[in-house]
C-alpha positions in Angstrom: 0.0 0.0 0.0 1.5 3.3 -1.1 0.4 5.3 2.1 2.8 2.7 4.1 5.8 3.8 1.6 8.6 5.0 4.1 6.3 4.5 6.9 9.2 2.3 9.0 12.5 4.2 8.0 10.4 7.5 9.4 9.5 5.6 12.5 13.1 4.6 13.1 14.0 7.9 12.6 11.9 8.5 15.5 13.0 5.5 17.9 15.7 8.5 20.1 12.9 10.3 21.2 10.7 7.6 21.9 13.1 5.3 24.3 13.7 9.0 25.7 10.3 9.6 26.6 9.9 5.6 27.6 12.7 5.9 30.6 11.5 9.5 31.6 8.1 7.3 32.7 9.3 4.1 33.3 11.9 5.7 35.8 9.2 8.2 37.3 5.8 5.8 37.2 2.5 6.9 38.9 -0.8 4.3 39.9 -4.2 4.6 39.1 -6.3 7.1 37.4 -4.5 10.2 38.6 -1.1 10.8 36.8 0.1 14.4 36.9 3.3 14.1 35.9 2.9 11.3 33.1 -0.1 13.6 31.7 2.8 16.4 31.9 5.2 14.5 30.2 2.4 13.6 27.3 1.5 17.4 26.9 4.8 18.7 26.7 6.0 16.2 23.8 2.8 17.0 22.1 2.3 20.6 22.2 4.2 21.9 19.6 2.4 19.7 17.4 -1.1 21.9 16.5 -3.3 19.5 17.8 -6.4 20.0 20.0 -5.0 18.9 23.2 -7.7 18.4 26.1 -7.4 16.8 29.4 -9.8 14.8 31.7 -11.8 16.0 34.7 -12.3 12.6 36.8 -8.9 11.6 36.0 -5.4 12.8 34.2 -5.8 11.8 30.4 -5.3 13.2 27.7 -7.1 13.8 24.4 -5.3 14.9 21.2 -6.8 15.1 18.1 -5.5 15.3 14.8 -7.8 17.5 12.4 -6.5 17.5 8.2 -9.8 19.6 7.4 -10.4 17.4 4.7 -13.5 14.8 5.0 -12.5 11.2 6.0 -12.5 8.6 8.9 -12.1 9.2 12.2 -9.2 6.8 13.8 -9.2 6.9 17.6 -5.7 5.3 18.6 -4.7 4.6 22.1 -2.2 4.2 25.1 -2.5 3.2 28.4 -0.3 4.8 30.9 -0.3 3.5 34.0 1.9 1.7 36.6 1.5 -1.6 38.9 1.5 -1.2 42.5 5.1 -3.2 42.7 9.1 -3.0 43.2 10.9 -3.5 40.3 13.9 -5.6 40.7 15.9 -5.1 37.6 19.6 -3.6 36.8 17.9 -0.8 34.1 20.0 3.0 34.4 16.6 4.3 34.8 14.8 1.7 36.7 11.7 2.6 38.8 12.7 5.4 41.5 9.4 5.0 43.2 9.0 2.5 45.9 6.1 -0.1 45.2 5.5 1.3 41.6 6.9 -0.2 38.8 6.1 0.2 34.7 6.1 -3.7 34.3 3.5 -4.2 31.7 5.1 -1.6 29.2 2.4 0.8 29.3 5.6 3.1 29.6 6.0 1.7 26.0 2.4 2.2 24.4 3.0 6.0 25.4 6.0 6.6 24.0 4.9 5.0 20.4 1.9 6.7 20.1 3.2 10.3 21.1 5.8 9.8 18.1 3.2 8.2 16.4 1.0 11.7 16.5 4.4 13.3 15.5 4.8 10.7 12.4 1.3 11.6 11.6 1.5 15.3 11.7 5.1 15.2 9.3 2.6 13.2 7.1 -0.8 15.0 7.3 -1.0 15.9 3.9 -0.8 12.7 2.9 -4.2 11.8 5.6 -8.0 13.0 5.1 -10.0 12.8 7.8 -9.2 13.1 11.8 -7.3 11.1 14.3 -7.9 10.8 18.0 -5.2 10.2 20.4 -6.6 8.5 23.8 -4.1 8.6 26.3 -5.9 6.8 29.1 -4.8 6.4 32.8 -6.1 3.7 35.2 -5.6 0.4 33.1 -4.8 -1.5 35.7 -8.2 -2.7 37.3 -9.2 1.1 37.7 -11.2 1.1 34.6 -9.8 4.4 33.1 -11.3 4.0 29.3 -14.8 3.8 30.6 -14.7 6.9 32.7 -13.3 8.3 29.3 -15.7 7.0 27.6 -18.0 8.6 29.9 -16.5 12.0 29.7 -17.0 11.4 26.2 -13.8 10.4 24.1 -16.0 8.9 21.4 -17.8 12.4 20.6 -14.8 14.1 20.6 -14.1 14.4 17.3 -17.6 12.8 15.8 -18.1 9.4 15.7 -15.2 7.2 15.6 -14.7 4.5 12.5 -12.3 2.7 14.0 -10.5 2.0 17.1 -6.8 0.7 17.5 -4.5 0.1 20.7 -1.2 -1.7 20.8 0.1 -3.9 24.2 3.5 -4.7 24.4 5.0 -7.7 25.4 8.0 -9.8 26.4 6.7 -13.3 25.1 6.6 -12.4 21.4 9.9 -12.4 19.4 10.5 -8.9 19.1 9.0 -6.4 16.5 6.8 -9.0 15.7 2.7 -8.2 15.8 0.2 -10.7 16.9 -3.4 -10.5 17.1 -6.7 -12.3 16.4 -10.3 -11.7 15.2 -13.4 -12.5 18.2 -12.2 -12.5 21.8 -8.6 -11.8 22.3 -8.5 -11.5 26.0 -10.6 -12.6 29.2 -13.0 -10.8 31.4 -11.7 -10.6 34.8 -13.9 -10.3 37.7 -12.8 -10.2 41.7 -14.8 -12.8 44.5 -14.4 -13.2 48.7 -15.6 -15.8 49.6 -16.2 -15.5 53.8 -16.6 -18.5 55.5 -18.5 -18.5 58.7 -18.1 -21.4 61.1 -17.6 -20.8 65.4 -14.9 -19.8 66.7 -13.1 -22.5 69.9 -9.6 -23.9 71.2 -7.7 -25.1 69.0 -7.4 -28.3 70.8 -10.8 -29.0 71.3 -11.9 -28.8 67.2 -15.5 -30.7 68.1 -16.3 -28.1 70.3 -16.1 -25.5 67.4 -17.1 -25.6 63.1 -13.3 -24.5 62.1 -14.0 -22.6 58.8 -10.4 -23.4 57.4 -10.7 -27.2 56.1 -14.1 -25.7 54.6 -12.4 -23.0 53.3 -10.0 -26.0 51.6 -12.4 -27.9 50.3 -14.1 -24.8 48.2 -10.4 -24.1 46.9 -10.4 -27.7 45.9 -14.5 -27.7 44.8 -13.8 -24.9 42.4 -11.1 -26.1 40.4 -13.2 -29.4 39.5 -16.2 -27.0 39.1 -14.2 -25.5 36.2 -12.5 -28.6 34.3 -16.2 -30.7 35.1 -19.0 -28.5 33.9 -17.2 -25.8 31.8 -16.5 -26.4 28.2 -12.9 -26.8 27.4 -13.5 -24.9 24.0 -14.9 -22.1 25.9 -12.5 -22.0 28.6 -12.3 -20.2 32.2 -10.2 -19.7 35.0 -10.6 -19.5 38.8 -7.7 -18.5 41.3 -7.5 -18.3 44.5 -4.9 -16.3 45.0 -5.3 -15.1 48.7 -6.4 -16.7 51.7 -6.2 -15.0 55.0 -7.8 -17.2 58.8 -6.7 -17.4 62.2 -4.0 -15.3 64.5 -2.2 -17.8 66.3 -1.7 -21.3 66.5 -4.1 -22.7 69.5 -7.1 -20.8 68.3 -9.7 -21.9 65.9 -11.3 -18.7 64.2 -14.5 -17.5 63.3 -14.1 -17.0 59.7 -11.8 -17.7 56.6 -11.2 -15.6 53.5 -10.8 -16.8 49.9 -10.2 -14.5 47.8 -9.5 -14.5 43.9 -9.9 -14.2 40.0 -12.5 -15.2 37.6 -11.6 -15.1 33.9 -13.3 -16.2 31.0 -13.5 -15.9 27.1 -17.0 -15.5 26.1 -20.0 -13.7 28.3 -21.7 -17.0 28.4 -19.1 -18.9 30.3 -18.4 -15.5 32.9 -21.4 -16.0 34.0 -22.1 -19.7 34.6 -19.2 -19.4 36.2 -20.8 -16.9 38.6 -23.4 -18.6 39.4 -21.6 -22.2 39.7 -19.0 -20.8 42.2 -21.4 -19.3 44.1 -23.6 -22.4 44.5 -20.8 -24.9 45.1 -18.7 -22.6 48.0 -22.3 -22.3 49.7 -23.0 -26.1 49.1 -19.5 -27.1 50.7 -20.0 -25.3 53.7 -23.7 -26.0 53.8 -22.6 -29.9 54.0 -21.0 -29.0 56.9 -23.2 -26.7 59.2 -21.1 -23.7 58.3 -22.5 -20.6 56.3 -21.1 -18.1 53.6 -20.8 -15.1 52.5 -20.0 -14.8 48.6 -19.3 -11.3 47.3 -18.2 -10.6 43.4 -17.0 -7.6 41.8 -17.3 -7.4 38.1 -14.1 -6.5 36.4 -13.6 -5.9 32.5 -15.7 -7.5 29.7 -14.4 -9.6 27.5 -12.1 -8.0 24.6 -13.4 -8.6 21.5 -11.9 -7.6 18.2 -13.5 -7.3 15.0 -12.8 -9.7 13.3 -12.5 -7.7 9.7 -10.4 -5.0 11.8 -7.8 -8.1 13.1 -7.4 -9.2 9.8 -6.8 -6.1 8.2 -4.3 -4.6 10.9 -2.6 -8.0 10.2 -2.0 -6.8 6.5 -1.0 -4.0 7.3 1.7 -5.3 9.7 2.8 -7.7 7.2 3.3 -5.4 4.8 5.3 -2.8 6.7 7.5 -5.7 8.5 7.4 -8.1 6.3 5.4 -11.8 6.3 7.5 -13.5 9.1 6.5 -10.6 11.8 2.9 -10.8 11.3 0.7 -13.9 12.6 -2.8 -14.8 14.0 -3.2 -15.7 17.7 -4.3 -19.3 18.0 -6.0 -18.4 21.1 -7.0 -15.4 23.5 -4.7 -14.3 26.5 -6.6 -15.2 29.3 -5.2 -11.6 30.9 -7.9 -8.9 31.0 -8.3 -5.2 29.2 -10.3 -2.4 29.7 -9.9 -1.6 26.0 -12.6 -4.0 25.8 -15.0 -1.4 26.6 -14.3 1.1 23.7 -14.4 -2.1 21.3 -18.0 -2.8 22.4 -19.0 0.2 21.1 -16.8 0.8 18.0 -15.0 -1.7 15.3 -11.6 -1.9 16.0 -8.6 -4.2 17.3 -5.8 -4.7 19.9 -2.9 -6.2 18.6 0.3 -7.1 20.4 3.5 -5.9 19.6 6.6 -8.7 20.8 9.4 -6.8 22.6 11.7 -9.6 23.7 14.9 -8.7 24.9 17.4 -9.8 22.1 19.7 -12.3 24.7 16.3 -14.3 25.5 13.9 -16.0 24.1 10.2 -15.1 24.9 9.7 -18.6 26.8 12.7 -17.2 29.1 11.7 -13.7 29.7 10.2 -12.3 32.4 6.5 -11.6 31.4 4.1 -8.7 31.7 3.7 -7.8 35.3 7.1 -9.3 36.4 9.3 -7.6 38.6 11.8 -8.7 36.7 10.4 -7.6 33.3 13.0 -6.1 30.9 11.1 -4.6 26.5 13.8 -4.9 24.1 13.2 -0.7 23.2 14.0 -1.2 19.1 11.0 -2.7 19.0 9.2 0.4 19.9 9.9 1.4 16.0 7.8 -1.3 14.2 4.7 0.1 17.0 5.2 3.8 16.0 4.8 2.7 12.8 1.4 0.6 12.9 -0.1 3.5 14.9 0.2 5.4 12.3 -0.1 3.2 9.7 -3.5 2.4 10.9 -4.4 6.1 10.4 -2.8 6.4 6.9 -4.1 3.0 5.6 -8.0 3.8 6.6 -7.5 6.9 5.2 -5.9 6.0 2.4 -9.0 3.1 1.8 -11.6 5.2 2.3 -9.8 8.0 0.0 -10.1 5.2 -3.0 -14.0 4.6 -2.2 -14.7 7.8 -3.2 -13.0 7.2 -6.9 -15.0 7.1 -9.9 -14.9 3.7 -11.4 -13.4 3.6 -14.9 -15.4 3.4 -17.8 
């Protein structure tokens, strides 16, 4: 396609200002959906651009959009740009400098591509009809940042948006490589607690009291075979227990045990018979055995869905800016969650991942996403600038030809 032409040598050209930008964040990262100096950083490397820069109210994002005055799409692209409550324990010059806080799932990254991304795009305007949207969205990580943009109304910005885009770097593709697949890509992800509720005794008299922790066992134990006996393997889910917090001491038998955990699943059928089925067999368990429960869920994010026409086409593009070899289909979804998932319920669009390996490992060895060990090979961050903004140029470009008179 002749709008990708030079696409990639302009986006290398590019690559200084974007690992710049990358370790100015990753060394200074901030949580949640407030992120004054990140949204800072983001308006100062945009500003002398001549875009239409706005920021949000409930939280720190940032809206950018891209305006060629001529009629076309509208392309809303987007980075995340939050941190994860966690110490990073790596040897990078410009590690993390904030205790508990680290950038380890590269949303460090999807900021610095798409800011040179705008700048790509802006050096090519004359080239694109229509308008772009940058969404710079805080509060990825389980603070639900894109719906409270959504909400403050990102996709009336600029009109309404034709297509939506967002790239999410990882360590466990070969680097510069894209990845991505029509229908659900990644997992809902919804929070339980399960309380247990039994009576509190001596620890040495156990008959005397209902001791909520072998109860609390068996559920851990009752909801794995839940999962692998009743739903179907081809429409897989996941339940975790990842915490589990009874007693003070070692001679007393408490009142209650906690379980809590993860639900993630691949299609909204399967989230919520999973719901219910948890529900029913951690109140059966202790049921059986005179105890009672209290079973609380907190919806997380929907399932992420891609178009399936978008996927395919984004693939094409990729392979024809990196070549054949860098560009595959996903043979299944990531069972990790995304709140991107709730801009692609209401417009047609696609994530797609971008592989940022370190070059000394290969991506069964790395440290993955939301390791505080996790090391992005920053080269990489190249073949992402330019899909962001190939994206923009190819829609344009393809809606551009629509408008052509057919031959005679």
């Amino acid at each position: 396609m002749d709008a990708l032409t030079g696409l990639l040598d302009d986006a290398a050209a590019l690559l200084d200002g974007a690992i710049a930008l990358r370790r100015d964040l990753h060394a200074h990262p901030e949580l949640g959906l407030e992120l004054p100096r990140t949204q800072r950083a983001i308006v100062a490397a945009l500003e002398t651009l001549g875009l239409q820069i706005s920021l949000g109210s409930a939280l720190s994002s940032v809206t950018a959009i891209l305006d060629t005055g001529r009629p076309g799409p509208t392309v809303l692209l987007r980075a995340d740009m939050d941190a994860l409550p966690m110490d990073e324990d790596t040897e990078l010059d410009f590690k993390s400098t904030i205790a508990g806080t680290m950038h380890a799932c590269g949303h460090d990254t999807h900021v610095a591509m798409l800011v040179q991304a705008a700048h790509l795009l802006v050096a090519r305007k004359h080239e694109l009809d229509g308008i772009v949207v940058f969404m710079f969205q805080p509060g990825e990580e389980g603070h639900g940042g894109a719906a409270i943009m959504l909400e403050e109304g990102i996709l009336e910005a600029a009109g309404a948006i034709d297509l939506a885009f967002a790239i999410h770097a990882t360590p466990s593709i070969p680097s510069g490589a894209i990845a991505t697949r029509g229908g659900t890509i990644m997992a809902s992800s919804d929070e339980f607690v399960i309380d247990v509720i039994g009576r509190g005794g001596h620890a040495s008299t156990p008959f005397q009291a209902l001791d909520p922790i072998p109860i609390a066992c068996e559920i851990v134990l009752a909801s794995q075979s839940m999962v692998t006996r009743s739903i179907n393997a081809f429409d897989p889910a996941v339940v975790t227990v990842a915490e589990v917090k009874a007693g003070t001491t070692s001679n007393v038998i408490p009142e209650t045990a906690r379980l809590h955990g993860t639900i993630r699943a691949v299609s909204a059928r399967t989230r919520g018979q999973v719901h219910a089925n948890l529900e029913r067999v951690a109140t059966g368990v202790a049921h059986a055995h005179g105890a009672t429960v209290e079973f609380n869920l907190r919806l997380g994010y929907p399932v992420t869905v891609n178009d399936a026409t978008v996927a395919t086409w984004c693939r094409a593009i990729a392979r024809d800016l990196l070549g054949a070899r860098m560009s595959f289909e996903m043979p299944a979804p990531v069972m990790g969650a995304e709140d991107f998932s709730y801009v692609l319920e209401k417009v047609p669009g696609a994530l797609v991942f971008l592989g940022m390996c370190p070059t000394h490992l290969q991506p069964h060895e790395a440290p993955p996403n939301h390791s505080n060990r996790m090391l992005l090979e920053e080269s990489a961050m190249a073949n992402g600038i330019a899909l962001y903004a190939g994206v923009a140029l190819a829609k344009s470009a393809e809606a551009k030809m629509a408008t052509l008179e057919p031959l005679e």
